[in-house]
Structures are given as structure tokens and as C-alpha cells.
C-alpha angles and dihedrals in degrees: 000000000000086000104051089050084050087057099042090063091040094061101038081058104045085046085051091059096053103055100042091046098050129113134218119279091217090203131146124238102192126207090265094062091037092058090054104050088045084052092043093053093049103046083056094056095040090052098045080048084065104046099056086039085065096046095052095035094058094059099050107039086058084054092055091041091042089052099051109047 
């Protein structure tokens, strides 16, 4: 136990070390590579949107089917 616990702070300082010692990459992420993360994003959240609209949807939708007939 005494070991893991060893390596746990080895590594959080060793990951300390490496972010507040880093430099900036200095590199160019051009119009064509933006778009496509924004599109990327949204289409994940469009598409997580319609997920949870079906499975809310199903149920209630049977409710309202089940109550009429």
C-alpha cells in the first residue's frame, strides 16, 4: 500500500513539472481545422440532444397511445 501511494505522488509531481515547465507550442491552427472542430462539437451535442429526445419521447408517447385507445 505504502508503494502505490509512493507512486501516486510520484506521478502528480512529476505531472506538475511538466505543465508548469512547458513552453508554448507556437503552432497555427488555420480556419479549415477550426470549422471542423466547431462542427465536430456540435454535431456531438446535436447528436447527444437526440438521443435523450428518443428516450424520452418513447415513453411518453406509449402513455399518451396507451390513454387514448
Amino acid at each position: 500500500m505504502k508503494q502505490l501511494s509512493t507512486f501516486g505522488t510520484l506521478f502528480i509531481l512529476s505531472l506538475l513539472l511538466v505543465l508548469l515547465t512547458s513552453q508554448p507550442a507556437m503552432a497555427y491552427v488555420g480556419p479549415g481545422a477550426g470549422l471542423a472542430a466547431i462542427g465536430a462539437f456540435f454535431a456531438l451535442v446535436a447528436g447527444i440532444l437526440a438521443a435523450l429526445f428518443g428516450f424520452l419521447w418513447y415513453p411518453v408517447k406509449r402513455l399518451y397511445c396507451l390513454r387514448w385507445q
